[in-house]
N, CA, C and O atoms as a MOPAC input file, in Angstrom:
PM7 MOZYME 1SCF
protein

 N     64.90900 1   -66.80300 1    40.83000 1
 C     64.28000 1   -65.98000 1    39.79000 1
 C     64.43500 1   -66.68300 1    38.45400 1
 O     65.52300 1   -66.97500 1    37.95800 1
 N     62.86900 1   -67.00600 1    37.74400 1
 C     63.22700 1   -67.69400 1    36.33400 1
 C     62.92200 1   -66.23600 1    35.60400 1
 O     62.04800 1   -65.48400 1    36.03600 1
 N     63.57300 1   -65.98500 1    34.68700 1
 C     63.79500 1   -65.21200 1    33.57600 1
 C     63.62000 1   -65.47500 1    31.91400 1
 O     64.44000 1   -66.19300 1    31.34200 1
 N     62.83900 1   -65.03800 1    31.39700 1
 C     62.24400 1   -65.56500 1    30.26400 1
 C     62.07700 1   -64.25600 1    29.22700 1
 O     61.23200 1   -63.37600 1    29.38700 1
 N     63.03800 1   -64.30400 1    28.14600 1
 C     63.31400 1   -63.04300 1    27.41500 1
 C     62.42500 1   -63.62200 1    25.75900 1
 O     62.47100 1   -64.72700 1    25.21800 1
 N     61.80900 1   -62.57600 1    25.41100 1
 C     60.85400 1   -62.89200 1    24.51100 1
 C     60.71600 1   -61.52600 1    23.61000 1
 O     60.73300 1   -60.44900 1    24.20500 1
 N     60.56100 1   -61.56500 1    21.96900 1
 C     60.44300 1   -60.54200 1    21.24500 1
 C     61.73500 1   -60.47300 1    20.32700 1
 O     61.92700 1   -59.32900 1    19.91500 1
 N     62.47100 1   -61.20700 1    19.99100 1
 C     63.15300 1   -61.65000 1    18.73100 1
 C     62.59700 1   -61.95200 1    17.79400 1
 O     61.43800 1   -62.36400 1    17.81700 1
 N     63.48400 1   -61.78100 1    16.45900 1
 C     63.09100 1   -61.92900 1    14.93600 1
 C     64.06000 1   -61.41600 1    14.11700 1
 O     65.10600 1   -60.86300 1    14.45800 1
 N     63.59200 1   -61.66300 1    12.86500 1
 C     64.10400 1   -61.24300 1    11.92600 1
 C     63.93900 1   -59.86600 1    11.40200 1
 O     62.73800 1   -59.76300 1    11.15100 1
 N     64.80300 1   -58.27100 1    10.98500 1
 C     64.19600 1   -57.52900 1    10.65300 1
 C     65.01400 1   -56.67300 1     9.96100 1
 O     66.07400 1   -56.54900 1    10.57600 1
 N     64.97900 1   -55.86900 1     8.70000 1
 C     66.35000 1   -55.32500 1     8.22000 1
 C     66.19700 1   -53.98200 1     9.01200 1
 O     65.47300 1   -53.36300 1     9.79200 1
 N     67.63100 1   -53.93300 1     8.12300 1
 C     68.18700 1   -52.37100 1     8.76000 1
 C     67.63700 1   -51.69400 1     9.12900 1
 O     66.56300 1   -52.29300 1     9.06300 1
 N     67.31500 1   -50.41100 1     9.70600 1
 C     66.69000 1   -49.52800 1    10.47000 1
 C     65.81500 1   -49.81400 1    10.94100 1
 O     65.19800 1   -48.85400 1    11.40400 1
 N     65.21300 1   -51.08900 1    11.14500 1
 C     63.87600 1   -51.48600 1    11.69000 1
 C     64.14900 1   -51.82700 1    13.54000 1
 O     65.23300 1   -52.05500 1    14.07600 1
 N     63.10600 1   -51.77600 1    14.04600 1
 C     62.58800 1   -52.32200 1    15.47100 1
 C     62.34300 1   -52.94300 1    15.59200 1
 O     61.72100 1   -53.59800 1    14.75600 1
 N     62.75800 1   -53.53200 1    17.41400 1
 C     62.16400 1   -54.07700 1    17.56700 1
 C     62.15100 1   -54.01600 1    19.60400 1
 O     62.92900 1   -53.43700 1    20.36300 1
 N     60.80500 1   -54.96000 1    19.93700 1
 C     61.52900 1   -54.83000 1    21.40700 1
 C     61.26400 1   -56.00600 1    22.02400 1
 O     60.30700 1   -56.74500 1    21.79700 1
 N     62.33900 1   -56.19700 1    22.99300 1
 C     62.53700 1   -57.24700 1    23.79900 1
 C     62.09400 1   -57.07200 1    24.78800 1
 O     62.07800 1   -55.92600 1    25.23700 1
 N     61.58500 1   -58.09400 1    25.47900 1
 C     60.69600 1   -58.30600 1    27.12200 1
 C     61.53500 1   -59.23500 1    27.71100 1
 O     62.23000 1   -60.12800 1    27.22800 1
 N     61.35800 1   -58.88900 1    28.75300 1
 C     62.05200 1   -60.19700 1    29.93400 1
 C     60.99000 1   -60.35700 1    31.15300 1
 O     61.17100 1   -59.39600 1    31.90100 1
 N     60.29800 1   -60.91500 1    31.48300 1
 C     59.59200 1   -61.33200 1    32.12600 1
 C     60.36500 1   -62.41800 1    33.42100 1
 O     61.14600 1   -63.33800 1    33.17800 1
 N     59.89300 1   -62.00100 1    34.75900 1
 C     60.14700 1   -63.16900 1    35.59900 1
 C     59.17500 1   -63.36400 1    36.25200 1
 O     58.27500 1   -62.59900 1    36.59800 1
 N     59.47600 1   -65.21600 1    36.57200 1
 C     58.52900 1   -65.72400 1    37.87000 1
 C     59.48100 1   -66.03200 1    38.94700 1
 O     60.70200 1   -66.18600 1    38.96700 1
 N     58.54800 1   -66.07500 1    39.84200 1
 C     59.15200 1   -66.58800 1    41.48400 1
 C     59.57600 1   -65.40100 1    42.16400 1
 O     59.46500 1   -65.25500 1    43.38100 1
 N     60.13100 1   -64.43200 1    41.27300 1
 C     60.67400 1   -63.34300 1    42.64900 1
 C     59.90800 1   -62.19000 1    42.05200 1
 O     59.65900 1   -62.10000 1    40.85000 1
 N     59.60400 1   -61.44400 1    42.83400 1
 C     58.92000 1   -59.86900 1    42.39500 1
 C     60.31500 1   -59.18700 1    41.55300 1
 O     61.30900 1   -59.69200 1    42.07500 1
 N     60.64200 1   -58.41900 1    40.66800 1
 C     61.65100 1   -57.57600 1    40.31300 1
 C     62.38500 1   -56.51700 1    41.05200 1
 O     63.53900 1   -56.21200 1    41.35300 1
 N     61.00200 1   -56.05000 1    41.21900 1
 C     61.46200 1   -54.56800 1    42.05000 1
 C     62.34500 1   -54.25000 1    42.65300 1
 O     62.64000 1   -53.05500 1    42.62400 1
 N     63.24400 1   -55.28700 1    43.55500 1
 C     64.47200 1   -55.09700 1    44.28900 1
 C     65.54600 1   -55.61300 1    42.89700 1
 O     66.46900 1   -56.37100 1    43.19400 1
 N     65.45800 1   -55.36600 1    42.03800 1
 C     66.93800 1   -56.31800 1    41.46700 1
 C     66.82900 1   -54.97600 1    40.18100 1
 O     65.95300 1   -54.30900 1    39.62900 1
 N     68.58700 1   -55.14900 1    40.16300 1
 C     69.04100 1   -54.59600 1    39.10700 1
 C     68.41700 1   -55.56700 1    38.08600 1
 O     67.86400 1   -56.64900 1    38.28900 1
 N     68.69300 1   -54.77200 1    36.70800 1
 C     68.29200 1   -55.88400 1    35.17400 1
 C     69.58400 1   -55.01900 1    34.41700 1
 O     70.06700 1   -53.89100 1    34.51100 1
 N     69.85600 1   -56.37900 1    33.53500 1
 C     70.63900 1   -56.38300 1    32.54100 1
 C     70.27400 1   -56.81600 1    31.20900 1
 O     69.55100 1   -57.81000 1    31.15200 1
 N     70.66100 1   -56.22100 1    30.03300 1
 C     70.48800 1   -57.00700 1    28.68200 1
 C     71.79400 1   -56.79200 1    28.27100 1
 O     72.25900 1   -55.65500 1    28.35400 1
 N     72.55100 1   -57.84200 1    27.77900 1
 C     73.54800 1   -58.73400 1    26.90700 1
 C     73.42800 1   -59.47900 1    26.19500 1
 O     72.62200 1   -60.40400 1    26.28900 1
 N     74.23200 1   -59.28100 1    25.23900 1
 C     74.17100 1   -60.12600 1    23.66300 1
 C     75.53200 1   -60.71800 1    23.60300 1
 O     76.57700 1   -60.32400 1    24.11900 1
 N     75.23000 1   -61.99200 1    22.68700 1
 C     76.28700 1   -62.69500 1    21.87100 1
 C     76.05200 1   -63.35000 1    20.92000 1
 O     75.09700 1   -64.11800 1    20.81500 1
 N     77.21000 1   -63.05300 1    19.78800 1
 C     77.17100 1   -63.54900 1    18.56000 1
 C     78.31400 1   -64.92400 1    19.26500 1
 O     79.08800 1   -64.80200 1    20.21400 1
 N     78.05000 1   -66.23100 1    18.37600 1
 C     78.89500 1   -67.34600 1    18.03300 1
 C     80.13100 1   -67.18700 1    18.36100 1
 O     80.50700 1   -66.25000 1    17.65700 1
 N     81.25400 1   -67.63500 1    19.19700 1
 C     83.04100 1   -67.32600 1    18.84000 1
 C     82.77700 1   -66.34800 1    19.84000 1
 O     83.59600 1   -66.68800 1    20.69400 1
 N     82.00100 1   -65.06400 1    20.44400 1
 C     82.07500 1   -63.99500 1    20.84300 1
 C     81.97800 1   -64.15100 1    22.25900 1
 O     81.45400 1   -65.11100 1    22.82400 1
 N     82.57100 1   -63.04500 1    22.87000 1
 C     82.22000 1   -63.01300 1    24.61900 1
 C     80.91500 1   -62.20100 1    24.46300 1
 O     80.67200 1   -61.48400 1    23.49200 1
 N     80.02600 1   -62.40900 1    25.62400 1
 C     79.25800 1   -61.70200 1    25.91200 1
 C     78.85800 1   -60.15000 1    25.85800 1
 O     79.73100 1   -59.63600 1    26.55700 1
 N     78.11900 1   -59.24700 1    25.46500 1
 C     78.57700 1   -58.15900 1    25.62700 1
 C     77.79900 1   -57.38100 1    26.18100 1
 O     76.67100 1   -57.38400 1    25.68700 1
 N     78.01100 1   -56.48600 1    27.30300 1
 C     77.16100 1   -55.39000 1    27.67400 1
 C     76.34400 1   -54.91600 1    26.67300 1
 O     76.76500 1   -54.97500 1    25.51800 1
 N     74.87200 1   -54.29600 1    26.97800 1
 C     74.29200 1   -53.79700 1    25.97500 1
 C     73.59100 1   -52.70800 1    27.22500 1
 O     74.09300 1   -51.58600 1    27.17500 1
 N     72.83300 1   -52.83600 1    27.99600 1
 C     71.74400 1   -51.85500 1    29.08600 1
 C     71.73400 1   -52.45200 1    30.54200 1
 O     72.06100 1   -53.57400 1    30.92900 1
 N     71.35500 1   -51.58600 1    31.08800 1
 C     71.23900 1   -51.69200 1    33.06400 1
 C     70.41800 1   -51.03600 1    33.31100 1
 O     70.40700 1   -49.99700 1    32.65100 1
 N     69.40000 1   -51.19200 1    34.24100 1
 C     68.63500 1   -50.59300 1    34.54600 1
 C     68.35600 1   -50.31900 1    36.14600 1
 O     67.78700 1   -51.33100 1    36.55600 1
 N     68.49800 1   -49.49100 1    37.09100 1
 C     68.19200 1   -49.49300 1    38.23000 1
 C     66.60800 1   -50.31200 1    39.06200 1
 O     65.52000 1   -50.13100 1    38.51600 1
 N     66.68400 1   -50.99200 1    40.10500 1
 C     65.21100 1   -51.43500 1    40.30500 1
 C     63.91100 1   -50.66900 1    40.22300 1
 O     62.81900 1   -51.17000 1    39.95700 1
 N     64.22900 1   -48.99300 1    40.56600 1
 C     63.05000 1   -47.91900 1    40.46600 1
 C     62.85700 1   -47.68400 1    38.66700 1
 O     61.78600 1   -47.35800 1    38.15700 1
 N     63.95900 1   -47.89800 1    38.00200 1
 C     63.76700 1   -47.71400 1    36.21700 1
 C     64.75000 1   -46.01000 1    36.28600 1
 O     64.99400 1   -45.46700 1    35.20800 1
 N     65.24800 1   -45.29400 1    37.68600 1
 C     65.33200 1   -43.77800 1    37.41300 1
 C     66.82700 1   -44.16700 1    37.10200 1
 O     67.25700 1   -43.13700 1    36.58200 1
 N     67.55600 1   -44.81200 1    37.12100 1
 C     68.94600 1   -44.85300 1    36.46800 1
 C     69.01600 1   -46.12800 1    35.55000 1
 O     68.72600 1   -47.30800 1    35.74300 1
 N     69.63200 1   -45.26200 1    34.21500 1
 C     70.42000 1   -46.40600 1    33.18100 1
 C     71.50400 1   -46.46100 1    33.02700 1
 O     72.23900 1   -45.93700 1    33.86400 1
 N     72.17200 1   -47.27300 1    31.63100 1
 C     73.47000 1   -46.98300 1    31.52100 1
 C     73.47200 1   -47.90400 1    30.41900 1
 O     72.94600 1   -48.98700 1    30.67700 1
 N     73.90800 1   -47.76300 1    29.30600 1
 C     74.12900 1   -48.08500 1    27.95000 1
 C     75.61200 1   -47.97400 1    27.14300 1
 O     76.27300 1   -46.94300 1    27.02000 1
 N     75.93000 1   -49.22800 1    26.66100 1
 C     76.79300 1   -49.48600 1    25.98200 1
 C     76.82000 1   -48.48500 1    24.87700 1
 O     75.76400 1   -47.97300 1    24.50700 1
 N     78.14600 1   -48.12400 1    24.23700 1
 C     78.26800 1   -46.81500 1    23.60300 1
 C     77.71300 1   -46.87300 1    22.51800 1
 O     77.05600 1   -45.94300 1    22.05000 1
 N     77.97900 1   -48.46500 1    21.71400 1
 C     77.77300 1   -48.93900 1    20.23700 1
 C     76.11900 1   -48.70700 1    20.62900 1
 O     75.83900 1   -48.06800 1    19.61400 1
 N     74.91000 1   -48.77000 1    21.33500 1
 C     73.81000 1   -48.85500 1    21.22200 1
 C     73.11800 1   -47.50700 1    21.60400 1
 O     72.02500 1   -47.13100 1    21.17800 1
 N     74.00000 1   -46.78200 1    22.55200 1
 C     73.27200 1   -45.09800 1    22.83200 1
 C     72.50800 1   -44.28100 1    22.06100 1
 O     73.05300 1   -43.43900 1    21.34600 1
 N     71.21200 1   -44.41500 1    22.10200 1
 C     70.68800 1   -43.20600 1    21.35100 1
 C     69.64300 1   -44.27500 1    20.48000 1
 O     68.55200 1   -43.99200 1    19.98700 1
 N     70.16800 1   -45.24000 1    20.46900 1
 C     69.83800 1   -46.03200 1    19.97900 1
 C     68.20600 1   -47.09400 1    20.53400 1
 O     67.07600 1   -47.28200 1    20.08200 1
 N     68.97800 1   -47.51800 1    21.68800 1
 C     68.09400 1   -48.84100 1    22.25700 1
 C     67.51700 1   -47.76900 1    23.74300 1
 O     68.04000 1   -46.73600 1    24.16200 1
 N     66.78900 1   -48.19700 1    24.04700 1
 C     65.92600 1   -47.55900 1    25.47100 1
 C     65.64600 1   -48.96600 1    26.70600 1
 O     64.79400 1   -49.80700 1    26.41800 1
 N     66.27200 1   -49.06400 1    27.76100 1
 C     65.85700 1   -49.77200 1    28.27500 1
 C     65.06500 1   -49.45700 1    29.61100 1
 O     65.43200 1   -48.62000 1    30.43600 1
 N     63.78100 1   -50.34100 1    29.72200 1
 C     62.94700 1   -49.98700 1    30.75400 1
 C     62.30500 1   -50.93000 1    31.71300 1
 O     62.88200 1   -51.95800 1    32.07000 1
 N     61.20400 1   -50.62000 1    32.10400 1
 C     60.58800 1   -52.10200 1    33.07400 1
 C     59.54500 1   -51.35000 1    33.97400 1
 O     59.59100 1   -50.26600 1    34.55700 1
 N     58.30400 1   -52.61200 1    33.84100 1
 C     57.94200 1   -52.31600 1    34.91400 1
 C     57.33700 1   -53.08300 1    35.76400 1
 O     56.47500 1   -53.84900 1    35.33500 1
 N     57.61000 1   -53.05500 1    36.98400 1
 C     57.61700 1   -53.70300 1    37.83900 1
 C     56.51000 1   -54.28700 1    38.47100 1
 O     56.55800 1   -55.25500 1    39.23000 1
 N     55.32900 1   -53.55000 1    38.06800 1
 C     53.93800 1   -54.20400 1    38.22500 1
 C     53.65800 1   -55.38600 1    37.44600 1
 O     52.95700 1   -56.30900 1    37.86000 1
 N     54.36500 1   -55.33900 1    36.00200 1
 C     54.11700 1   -56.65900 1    35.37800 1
 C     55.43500 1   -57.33200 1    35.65300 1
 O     55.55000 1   -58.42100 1    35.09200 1
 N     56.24800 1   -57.02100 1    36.23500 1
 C     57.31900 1   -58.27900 1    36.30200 1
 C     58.23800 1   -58.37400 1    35.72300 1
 O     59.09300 1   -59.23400 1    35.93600 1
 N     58.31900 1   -56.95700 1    34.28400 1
 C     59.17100 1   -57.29800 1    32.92200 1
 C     59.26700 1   -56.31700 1    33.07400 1
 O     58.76600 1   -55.46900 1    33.81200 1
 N     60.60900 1   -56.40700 1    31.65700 1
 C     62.15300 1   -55.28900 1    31.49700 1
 C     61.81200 1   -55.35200 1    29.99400 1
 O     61.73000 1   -56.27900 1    29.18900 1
 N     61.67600 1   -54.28100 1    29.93300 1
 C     61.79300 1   -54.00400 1    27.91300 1
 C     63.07600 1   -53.18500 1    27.51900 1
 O     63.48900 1   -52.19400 1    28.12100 1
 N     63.62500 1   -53.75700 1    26.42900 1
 C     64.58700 1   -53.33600 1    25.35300 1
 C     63.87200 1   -52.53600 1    24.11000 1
 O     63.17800 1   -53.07000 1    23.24400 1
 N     64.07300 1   -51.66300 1    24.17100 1
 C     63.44300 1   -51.06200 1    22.44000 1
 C     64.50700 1   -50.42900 1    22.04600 1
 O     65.13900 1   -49.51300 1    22.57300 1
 N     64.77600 1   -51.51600 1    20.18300 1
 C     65.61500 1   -51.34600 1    19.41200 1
 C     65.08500 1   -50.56600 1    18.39100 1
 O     63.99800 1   -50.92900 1    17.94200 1
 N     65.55000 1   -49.68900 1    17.97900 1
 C     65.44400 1   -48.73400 1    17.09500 1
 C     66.51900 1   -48.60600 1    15.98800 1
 O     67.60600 1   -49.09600 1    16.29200 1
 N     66.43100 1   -48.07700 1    14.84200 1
 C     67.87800 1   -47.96800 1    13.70800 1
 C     68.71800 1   -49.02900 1    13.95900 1
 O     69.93800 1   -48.92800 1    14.09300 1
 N     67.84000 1   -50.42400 1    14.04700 1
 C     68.74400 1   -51.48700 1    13.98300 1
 C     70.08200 1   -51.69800 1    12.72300 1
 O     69.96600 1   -51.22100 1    11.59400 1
 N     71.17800 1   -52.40100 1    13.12500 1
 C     71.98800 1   -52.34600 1    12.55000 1
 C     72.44000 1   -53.60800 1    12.10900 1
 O     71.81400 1   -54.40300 1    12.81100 1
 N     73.32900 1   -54.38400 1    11.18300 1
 C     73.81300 1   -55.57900 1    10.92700 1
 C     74.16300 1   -56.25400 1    12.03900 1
 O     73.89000 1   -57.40700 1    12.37300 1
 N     74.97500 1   -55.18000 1    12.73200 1
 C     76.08300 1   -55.37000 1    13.43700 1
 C     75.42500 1   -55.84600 1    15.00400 1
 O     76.11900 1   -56.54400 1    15.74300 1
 N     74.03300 1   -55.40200 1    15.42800 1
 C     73.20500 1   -55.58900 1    15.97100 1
 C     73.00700 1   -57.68000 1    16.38600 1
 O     72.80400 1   -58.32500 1    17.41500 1
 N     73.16700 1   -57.95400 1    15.24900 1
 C     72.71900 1   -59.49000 1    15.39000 1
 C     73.07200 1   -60.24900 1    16.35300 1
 O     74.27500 1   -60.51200 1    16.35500 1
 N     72.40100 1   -60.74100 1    17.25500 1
 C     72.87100 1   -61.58000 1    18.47000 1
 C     71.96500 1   -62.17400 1    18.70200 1
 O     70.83000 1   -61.89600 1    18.31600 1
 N     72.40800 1   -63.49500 1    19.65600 1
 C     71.52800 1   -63.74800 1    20.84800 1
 C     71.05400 1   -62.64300 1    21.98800 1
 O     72.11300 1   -62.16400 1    22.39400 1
 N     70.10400 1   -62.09800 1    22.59800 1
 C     69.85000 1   -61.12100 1    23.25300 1
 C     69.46600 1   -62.16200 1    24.64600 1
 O     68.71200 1   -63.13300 1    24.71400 1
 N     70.39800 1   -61.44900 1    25.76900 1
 C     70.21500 1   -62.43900 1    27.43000 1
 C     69.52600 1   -60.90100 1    28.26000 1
 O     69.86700 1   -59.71900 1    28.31500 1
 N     68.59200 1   -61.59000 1    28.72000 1
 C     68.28000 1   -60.44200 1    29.99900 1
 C     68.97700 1   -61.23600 1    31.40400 1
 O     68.91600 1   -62.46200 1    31.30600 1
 N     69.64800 1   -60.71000 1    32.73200 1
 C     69.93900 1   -60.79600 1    33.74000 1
 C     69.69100 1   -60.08200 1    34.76900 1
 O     69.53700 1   -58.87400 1    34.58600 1
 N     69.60100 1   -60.54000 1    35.91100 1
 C     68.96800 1   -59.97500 1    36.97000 1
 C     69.89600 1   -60.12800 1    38.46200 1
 O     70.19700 1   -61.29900 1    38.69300 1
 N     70.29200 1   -59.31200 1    39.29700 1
 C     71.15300 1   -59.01500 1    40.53100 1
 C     69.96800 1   -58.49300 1    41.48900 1
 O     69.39200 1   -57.42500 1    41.28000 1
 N     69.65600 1   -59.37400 1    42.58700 1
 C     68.99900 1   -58.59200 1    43.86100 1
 C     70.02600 1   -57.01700 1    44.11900 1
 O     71.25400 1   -57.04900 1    44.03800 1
 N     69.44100 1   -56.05600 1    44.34800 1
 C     69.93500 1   -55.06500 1    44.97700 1
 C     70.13000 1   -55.12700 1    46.28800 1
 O     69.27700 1   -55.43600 1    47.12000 1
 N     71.47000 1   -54.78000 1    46.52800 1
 C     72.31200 1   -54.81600 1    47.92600 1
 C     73.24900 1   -53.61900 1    48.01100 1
 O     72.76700 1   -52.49600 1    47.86300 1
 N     74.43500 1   -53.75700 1    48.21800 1
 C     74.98300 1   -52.70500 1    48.48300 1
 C     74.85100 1   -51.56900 1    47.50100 1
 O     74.52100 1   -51.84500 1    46.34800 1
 N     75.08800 1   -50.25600 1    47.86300 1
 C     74.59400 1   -49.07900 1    46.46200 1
 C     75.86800 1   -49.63100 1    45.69200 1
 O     76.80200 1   -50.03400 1    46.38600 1
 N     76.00700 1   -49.69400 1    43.90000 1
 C     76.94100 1   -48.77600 1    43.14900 1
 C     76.20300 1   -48.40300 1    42.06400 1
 O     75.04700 1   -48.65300 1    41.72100 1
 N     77.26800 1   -47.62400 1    41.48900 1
 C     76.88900 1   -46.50100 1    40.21200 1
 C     76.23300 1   -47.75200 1    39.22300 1
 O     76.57000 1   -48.93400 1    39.15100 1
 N     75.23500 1   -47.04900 1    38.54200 1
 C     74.33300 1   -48.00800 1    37.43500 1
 C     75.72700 1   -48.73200 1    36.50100 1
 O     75.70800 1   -49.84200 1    35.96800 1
 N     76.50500 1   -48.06900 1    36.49900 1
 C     78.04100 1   -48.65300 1    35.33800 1
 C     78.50800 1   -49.67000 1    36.17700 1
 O     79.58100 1   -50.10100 1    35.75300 1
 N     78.14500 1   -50.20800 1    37.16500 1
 C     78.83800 1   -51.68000 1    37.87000 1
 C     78.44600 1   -52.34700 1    37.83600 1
 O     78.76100 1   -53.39500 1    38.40000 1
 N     77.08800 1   -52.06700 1    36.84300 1
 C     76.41600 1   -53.56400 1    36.52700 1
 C     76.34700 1   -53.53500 1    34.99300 1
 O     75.22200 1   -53.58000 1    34.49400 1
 N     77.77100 1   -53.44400 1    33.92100 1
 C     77.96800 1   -53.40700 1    33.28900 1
 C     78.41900 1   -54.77600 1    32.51400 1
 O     78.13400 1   -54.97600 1    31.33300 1
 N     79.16600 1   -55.70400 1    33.33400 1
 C     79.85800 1   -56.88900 1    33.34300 1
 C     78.90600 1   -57.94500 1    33.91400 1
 O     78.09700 1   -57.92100 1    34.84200 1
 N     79.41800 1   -59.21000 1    32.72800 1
 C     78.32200 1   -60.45300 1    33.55400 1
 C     78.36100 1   -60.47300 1    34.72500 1
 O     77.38700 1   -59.99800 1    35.31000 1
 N     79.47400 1   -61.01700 1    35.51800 1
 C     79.93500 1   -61.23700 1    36.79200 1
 C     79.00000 1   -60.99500 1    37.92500 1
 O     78.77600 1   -61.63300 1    38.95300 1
 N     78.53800 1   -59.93000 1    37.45600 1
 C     77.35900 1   -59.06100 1    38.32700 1
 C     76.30600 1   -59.77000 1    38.69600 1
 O     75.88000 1   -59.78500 1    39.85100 1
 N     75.78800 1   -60.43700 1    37.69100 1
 C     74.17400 1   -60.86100 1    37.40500 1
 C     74.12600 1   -62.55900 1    38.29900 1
 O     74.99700 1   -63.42100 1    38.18500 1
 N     73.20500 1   -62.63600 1    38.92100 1
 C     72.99500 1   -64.21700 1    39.49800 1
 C     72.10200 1   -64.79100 1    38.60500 1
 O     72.01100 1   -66.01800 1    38.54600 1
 N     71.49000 1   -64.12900 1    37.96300 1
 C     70.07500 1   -64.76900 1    37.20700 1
 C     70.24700 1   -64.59700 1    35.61900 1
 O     70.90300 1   -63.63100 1    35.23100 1
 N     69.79600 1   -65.31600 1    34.85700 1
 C     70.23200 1   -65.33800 1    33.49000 1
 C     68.99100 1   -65.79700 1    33.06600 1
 O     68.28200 1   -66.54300 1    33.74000 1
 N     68.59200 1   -65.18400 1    31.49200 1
 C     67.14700 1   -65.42600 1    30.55000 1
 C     67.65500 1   -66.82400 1    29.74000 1
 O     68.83700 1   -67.14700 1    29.86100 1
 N     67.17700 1   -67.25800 1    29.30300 1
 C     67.46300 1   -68.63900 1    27.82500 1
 C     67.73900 1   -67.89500 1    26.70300 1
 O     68.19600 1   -68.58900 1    25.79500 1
 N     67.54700 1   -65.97500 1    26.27700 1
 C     67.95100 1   -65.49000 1    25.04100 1
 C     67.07200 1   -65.90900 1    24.11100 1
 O     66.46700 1   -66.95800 1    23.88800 1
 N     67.17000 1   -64.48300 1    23.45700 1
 C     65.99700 1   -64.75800 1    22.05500 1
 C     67.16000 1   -63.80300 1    21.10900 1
 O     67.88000 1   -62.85900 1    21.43500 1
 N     66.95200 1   -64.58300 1    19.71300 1
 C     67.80000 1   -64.20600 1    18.47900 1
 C     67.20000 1   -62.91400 1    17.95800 1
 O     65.98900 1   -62.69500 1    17.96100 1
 N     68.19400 1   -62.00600 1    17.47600 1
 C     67.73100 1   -61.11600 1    16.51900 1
 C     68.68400 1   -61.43800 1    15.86900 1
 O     69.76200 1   -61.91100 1    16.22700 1
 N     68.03600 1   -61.00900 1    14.22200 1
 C     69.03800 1   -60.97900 1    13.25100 1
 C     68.60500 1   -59.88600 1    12.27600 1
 O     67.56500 1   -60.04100 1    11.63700 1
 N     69.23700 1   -58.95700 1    12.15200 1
 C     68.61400 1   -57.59500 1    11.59800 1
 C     69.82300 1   -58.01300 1    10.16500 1
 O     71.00100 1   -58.36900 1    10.21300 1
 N     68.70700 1   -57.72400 1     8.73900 1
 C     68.99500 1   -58.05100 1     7.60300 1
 C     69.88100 1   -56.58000 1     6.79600 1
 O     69.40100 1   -55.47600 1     7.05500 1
 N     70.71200 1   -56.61600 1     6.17200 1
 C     71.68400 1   -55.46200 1     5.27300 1
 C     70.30900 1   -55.34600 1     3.90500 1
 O     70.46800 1   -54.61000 1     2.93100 1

């Protein structure tokens, strides 16, 4: 699965924006998706999960209410929509992808570890 995350920029505070992840070679539909960010110096960090049907999520606390993550599977892609962006927001943004296999709760695909497939990341940098 190539993974190709697209829809970064520059944008201040409270502004939007949304991220796509697009893949070739494998259909989606069977695979969990992930979006994770990192700033420079930083570990990676959970941000959204999405089940392969789209009917279960699970969101990092700092972004709840906040970001919406979705997909659909006819086109191949996973969208992020950022909303009341924040400073604190600024990262590299990674989408990742896990074939679905055994069941667990949408929260076990919280951690990289999880993911076999990884995007190249697109920057946001939301302005004060």
């Amino acid at each position: 699965v190539q993974l190709q995350a697209s829809g970064g920029g520059l944008v201040q505070a409270g502004g939007s924006l949304r991220l796509s992840c697009t893949a070739s070679g494998r259909t989606l539909s069977t695979y969990y998706m992930g979006w994770f960010r990192q700033d420079p110096g930083r570990e990676r960090e959970f941000v959204a999960a999405i089940s392969p049907s789209g009917d279960s999520t699970y969101y990092a606390m700092s972004v709840k209410g906040r970001f919406t993550i979705s997909r659909d599977n006819a086109k191949n892609t996973v969208y992020l929509q950022m909303n009341s962006l924040k400073p604190e927001d600024t990262a590299v943004y990674y989408c990742a992808a896990v074939k679905a296999g055994r069941y667990y709760s949408i929260s076990y695909y919280r951690t990289p570890p999880r993911y076999d497939y990884w995007g190249q990341g697109t920057q946001v940098t939301v302005s004060s």
